[in-house]
C-alpha positions in Angstrom: 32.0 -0.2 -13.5 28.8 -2.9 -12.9 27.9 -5.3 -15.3 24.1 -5.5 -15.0 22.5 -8.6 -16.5 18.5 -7.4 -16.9 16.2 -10.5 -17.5 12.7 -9.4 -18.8 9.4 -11.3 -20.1 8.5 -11.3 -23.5 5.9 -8.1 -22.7 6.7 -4.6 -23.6 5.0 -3.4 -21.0 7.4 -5.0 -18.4 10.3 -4.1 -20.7 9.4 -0.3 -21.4 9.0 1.0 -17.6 12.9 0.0 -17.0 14.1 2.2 -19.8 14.9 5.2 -18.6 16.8 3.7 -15.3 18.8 1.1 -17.0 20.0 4.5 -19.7 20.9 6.4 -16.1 23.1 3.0 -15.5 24.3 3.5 -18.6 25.1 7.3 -18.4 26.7 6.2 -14.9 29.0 4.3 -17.1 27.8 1.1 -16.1 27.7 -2.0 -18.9 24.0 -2.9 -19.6 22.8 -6.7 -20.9 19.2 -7.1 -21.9 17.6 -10.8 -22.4 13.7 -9.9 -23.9 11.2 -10.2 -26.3 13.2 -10.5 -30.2 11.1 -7.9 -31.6 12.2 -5.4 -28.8 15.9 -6.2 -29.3 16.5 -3.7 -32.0 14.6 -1.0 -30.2 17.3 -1.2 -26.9 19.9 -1.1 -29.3 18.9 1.5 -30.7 19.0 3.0 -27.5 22.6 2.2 -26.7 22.2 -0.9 -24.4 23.2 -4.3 -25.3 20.3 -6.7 -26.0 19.5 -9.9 -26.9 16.5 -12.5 -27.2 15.0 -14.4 -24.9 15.4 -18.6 -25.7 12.7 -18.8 -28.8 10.7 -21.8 -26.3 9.9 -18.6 -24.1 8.5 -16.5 -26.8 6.9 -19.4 -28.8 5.1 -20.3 -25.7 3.1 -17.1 -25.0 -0.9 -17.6 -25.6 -1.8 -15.3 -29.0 -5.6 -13.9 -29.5 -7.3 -17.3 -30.5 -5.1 -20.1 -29.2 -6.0 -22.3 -26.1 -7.3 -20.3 -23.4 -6.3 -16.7 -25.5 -4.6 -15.3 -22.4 -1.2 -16.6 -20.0 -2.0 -17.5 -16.8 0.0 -18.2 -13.4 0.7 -21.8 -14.8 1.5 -20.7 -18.1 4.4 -18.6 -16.3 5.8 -21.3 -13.9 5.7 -23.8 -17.3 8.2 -21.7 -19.2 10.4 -21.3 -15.6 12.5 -24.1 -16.8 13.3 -22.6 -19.7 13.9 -19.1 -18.5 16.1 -20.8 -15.8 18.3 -22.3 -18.5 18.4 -19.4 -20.3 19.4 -17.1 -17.2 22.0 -19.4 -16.6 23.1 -19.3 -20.1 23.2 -15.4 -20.5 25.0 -15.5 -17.0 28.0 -17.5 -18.5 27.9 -16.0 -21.5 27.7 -12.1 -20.3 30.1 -12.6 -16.9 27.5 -10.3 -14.9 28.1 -7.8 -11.2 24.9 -8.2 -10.6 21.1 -9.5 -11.5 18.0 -7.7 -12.3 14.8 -10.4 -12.8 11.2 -9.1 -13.5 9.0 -10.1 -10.6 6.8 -12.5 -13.4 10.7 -14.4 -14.8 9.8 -17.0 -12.0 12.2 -19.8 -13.5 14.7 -16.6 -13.9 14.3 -15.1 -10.3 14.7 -19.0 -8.9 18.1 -19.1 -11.5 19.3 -15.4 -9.8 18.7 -16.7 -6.5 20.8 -20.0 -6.4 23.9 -18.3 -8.9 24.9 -16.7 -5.7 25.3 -13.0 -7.5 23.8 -9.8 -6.1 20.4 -9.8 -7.2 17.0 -7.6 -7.4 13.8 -8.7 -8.7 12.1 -5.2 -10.8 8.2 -5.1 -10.1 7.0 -2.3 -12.6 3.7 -2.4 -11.0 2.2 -2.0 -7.1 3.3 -3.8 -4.2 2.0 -7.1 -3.4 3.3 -6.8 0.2 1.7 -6.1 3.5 2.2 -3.0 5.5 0.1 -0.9 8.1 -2.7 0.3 6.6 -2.2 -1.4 3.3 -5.4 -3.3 1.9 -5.0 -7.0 1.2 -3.8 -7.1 -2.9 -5.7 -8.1 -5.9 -9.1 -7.0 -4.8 -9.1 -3.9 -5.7 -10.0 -2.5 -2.1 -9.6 1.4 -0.9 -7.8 1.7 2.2 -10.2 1.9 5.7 -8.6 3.2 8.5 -9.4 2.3 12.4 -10.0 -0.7 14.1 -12.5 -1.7 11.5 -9.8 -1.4 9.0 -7.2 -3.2 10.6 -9.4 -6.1 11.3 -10.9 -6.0 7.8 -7.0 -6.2 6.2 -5.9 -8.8 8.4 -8.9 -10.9 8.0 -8.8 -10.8 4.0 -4.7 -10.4 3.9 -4.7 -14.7 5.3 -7.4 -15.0 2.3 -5.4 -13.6 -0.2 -1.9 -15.3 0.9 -4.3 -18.7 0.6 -5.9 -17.8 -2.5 -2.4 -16.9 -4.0 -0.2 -19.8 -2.2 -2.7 -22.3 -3.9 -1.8 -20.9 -7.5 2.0 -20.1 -6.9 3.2 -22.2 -4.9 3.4 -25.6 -6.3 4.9 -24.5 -9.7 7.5 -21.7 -7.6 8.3 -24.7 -5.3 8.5 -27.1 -8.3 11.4 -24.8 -9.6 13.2 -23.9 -6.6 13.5 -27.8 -6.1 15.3 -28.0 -9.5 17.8 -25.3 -7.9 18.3 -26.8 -4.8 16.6 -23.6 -3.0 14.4 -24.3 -0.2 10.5 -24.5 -0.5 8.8 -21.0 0.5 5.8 -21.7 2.7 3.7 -18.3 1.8 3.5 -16.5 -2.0 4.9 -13.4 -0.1 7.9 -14.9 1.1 8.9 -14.3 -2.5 9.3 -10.6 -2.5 11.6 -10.9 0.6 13.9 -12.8 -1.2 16.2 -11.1 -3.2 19.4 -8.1 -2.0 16.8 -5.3 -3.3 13.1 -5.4 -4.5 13.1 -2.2 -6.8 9.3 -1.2 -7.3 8.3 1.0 -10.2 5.9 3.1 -8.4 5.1 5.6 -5.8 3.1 8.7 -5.3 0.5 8.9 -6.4 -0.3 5.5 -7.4 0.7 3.8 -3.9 -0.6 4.4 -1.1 1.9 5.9 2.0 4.0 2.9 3.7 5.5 3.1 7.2 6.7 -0.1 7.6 8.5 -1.4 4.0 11.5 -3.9 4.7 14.9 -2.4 4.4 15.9 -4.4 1.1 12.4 -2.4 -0.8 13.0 0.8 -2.8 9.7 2.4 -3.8 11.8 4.2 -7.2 8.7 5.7 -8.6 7.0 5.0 -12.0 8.7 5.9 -15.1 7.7 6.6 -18.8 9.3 5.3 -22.1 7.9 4.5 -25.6 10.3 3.9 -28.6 11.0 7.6 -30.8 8.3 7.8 -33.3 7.4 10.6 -35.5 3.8 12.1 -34.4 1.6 11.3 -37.0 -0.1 13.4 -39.4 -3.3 12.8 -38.8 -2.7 13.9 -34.9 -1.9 17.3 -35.8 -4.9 18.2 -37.5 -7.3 20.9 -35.4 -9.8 19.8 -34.6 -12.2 18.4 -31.3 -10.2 17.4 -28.5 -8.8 13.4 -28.4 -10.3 10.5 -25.9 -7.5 7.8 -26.3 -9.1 4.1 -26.0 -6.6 1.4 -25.2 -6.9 -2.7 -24.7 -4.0 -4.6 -22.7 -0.4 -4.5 -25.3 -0.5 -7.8 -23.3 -3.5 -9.7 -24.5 -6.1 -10.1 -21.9 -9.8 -10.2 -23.8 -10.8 -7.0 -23.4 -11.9 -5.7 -26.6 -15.4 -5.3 -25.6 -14.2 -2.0 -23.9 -13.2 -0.7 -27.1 -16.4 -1.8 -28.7 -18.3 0.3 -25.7 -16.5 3.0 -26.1 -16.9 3.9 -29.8 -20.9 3.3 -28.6 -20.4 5.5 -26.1 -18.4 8.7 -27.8 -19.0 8.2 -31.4 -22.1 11.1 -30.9 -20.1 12.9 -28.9 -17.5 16.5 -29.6 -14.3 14.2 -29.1 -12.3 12.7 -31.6 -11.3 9.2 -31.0 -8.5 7.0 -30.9 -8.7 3.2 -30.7 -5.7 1.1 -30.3 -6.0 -2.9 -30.1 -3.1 -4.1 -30.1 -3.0 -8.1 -30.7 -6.9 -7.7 -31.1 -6.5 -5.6 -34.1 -6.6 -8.1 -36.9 -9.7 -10.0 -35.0 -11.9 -7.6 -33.9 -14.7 -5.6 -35.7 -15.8 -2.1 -34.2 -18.8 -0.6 -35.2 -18.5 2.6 -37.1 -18.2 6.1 -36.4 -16.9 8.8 -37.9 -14.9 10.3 -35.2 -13.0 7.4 -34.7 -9.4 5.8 -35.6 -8.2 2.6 -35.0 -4.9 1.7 -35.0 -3.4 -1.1 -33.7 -0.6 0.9 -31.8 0.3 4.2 -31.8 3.4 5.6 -29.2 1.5 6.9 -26.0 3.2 10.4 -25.4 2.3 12.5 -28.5 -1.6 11.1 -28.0 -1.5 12.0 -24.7 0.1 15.8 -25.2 -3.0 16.4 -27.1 -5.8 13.7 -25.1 -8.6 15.2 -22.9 -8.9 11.6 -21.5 -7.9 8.2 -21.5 -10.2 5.1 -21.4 -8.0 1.8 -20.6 -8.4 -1.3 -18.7 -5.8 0.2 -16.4 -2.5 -1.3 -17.3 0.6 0.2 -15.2 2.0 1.0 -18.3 -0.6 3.5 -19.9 -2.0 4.7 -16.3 1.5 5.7 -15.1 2.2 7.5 -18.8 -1.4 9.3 -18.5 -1.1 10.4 -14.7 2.2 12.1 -15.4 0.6 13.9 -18.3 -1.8 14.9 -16.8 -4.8 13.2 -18.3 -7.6 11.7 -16.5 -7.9 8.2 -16.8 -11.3 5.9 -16.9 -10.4 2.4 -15.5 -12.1 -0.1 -16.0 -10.0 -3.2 -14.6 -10.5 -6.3 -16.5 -7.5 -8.8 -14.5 -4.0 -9.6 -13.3 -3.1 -6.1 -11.0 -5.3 -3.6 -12.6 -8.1 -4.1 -10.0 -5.7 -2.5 -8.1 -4.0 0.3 -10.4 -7.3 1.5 -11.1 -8.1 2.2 -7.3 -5.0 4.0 -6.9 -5.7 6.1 -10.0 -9.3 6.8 -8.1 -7.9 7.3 -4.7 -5.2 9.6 -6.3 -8.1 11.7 -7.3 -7.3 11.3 -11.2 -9.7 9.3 -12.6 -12.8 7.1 -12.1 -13.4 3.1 -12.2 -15.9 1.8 -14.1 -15.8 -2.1 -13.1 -16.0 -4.4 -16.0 -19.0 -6.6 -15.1 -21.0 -3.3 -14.9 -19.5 -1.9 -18.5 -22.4 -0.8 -20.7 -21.8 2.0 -23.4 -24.2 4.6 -21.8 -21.9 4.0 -18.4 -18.9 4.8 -20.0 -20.5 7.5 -21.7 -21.0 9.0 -17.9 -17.9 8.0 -16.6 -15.9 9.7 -19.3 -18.2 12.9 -18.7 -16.7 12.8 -14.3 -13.6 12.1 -15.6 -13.5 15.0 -18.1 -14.1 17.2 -14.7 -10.9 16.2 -13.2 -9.2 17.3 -15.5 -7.6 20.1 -13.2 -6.5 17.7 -10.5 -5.0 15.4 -12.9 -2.6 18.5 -13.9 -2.0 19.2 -10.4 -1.0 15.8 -10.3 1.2 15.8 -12.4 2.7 18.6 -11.6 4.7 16.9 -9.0 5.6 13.9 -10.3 9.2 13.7 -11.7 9.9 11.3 -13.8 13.5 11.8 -14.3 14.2 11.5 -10.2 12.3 7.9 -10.5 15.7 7.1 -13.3 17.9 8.4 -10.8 16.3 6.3 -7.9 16.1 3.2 -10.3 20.1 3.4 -10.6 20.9 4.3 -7.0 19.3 0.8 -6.4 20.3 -1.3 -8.9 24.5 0.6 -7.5 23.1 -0.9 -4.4 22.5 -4.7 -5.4 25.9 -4.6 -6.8 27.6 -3.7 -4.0 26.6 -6.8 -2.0 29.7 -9.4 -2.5 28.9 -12.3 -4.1 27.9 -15.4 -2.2 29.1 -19.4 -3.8 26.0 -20.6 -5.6 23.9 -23.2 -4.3 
C-alpha cells in the first residue's frame, strides 16, 4: 500500500477534476491525504479520503470580488509559495507520505516536493503548456497550421511565449527554489520536466494528437466530479429546453457575460440558468422571466437536461459539458481558457465567441451555431470514458511511487 500526499490550491476547480482518480487510489487500497481549500474538507471526507486545510495564510491570501486587483495573478501565486512550502513540509512530517502529488499552480509546494527527495508528480487538470510537433505555442489561443508555414509560425511565437512567460515566472519560481537549495531553471518550461510523472487531466478531444511527449508525461484524460446534491425542484419542471450560463467558480471578472447573456436569450424559447459564483452577492442582472440565478448549482443534473452551455471556458465546466454531450459557447476571458476554448472549437463541439467582441446580439447568434452541433457534441461524447481517465490517473500516480526515494536536498 502507497501513501499519497495530494497538495491542492484553495480552487475547487483544481480540487474537483482529481476526484474520481484519487477514489480509484483509494479502491486500489492505497491511503489518500488531501491538503485544500477548508470549505472543501468536509466534502472529501465525505467521500472517504482523508483531508485537511490548507495553512489559513494560503486561503486568507486569495483576492475576493472587490479587494485589490479583484482577481490572483502569477505574483499573487509565487507570494503565497513560502507559505505553501512550509506547509508541504509540514503535512509531509506529519502524514509520513510514499509519494507526492502537487497541482501544477502550488509553486512554493512543487519547489517543497522537489527538494524532500520523495517520488513526486505535479497534477495539471488543464492543457499542456509544453511543446511538441505540431503543437501551437500556448496561451494564445491559436488552431494548429500544418506545413512549413506552420512549423515556422510555432517556432517563431513558441521563443515569444517562453520570453513572455519566463519574464512573469521566473523570478518568483527562482526566488523559491533558492529558499530550497534547488537550482535556478533558465526557461518557464523547464518546469514541467521536472518532476518523476507529469499527470495531465486531459486528452481527446480537448488536446490536440502528440507524437513526441517526454516519457515522464501521462496524458490521463479529463475527468468529472461535483459533490452529491439532490436535483432541484425547480429543474424538473417541463417545460422549454435549459441554456446553462456560468462565470469562473474562480473569480476572474467576467460577469458581463452573464449580463449578455440574459440580453441575449431572455426573448428567446429556452429557459435559463445563471450561476455567479463569487459575483453573486455583487452583481445585478437585468430581468427576464425565463431566467434563474443561482450562485451555484452542481453541473451534472443541469447539464442531463441543457441544450447548451454558455461559459468563459473553464476546464472544469467544458470538460463536464463535452462528455455530456452539450455544446458549449466559449467565450475565453484569461489564464488557459484562450486555449480550452479552441480545443472545444477544433473538437467540433462548440464555438468561440472572443470576449473583446462580446455583444448580446453576438451571443444571441453564437448560441443559435452552437445549438446546431448539437449532434456532434453527442457523438462526442459518445467516446469519451470518463471512468478509464480514473483508472489512468491511478496507474500514474502507482508509477511515481515506485521510484525509490532520493536524500533530500
Amino acid at each position: 500500500m502507497n501513501r499519497y500526499l495530494v497538495y491542492t490550491p484553495p480552487a475547487a476547480g483544481h480540487v474537483f477534476p482529481l476526484v474520481p482518480g484519487l477514489l480509484r487510489l483509494r479502491e486500489r487500497g492505497h491511503a489518500v491525504h488531501v491538503r485544500t481549500a477548508p470549505d472543501l474538507v468536509e466534502r472529501l471526507r465525505a467521500e472517504g479520503l482523508d483531508a485537511e486545510p490548507v495553512d489559513e495564510r494560503i486561503t486568507a491570501s486569495v483576492r475576493r470580488p472587490g479587494g485589490p486587483g479583484g482577481v490572483d495573478g502569477m505574483a499573487d501565486l509565487f507570494a503565497r509559495g513560502g507559505w505553501e512550502a512550509e506547509d508541504l513540509r509540514r503535512a509531509v512530517a506529519e502524514v509520513a507520505p510514499t509519494a507526492l502529488l502537487v497541482d501544477t499552480n502550488t509553486y512554493g509546494a512543487a519547489t517543497a516536493a522537489q527538494a524532500t527527495g520523495l517520488p513526486w508528480a505535479i497534477a495539471v487538470p488543464s492543457i499542456l503548456a509544453m511543446k511538441g510537433k505540431g503543437i501551437p505555442p500556448y496561451g494564445i489561443g491559436l488552431a494548429p497550421k500544418r506545413g512549413p508555414l506552420g512549423a515556422v509560425r510555432d517556432a517563431i511565437l513558441w521563443k515569444v511565449v517562453e520570453r513572455v512567460f519566463g519574464k512573469d515566472m521566473l523570478p518568483g519560481l527562482n526566488t523559491l527554489r533558492a529558499a530550497a537549495g534547488l537550482p535556478a531553471l533558465r526557461s518557464p518550461l523547464e518546469y514541467y520536466r521536472l518532476p518523476d510523472r507529469l499527470i495531465v487531466l486531459t486528452g481527446d478531444p480537448l488536446e490536440y494528437p502528440r507524437t513526441d511527449l517526454p516519457a515522464h508525461v501521462r496524458m490521463v484524460g479529463g475527468q468529472v466530479w461535483d459533490p452529491p446534491a439532490a436535483t432541484p425542484d425547480w429543474l424538473l419542471e417541463p417545460g422549454d429546453p435549459w441554456v446553462l450560463v456560468t462565470c469562473s467558480t474562480h473569480y476572474l471578472g467576467d460577469e458581463d457575460l452573464a449580463v449578455k447573456a440574459v440580453e441575449a436569450l431572455r426573448d428567446r424559447p429556452v429557459r435559463v440558468l445563471v450561476t455567479l459564483a463569487d459575483a453573486y452577492t455583487s452583481q445585478t442582472l437585468p430581468t427576464a422571466a425565463n431566467v434563474r440565478v443561482e450562485r451555484f448549482v452542481p453541473h451534472g443534473p443541469v447539464l442531463r437536461r441543457a441544450a447548451a452551455v454558455v461559459c468563459p471556458a473553464g476546464m472544469g465546466i467544458v470538460t463536464k459539458a463535452v462528455a455530456a454531450g452539450v455544446p458549449v459557447v466559449a467565450v475565453p476571458w484569461g489564464r488557459d481558457q484562450p486555449e480550452v476554448a479552441r480545443r472545444v472549437q477544433q473538437a467540433g463541439t462548440g464555438v468561440i465567441l472572443p470576449a473583446k467582441r462580446l455583444t448580446s446580439a453576438r451571443l444571441a447568434a453564437a448560441v443559435d451555431t452552437a445549438l446546431g452541433l448539437r449532434d456532434r457534441a453527442r457523438a462526442v461524447a459518445a467516446g469519451i470514458d470518463p471512468t478509464r481517465a480514473a483508472e489512468r490517473f491511478a496507474d500514474a500516480a502507482e508509477e511515481v511511487a515506485v521510484r525509490r526515494p532520493q536524500p533530500a536536498a
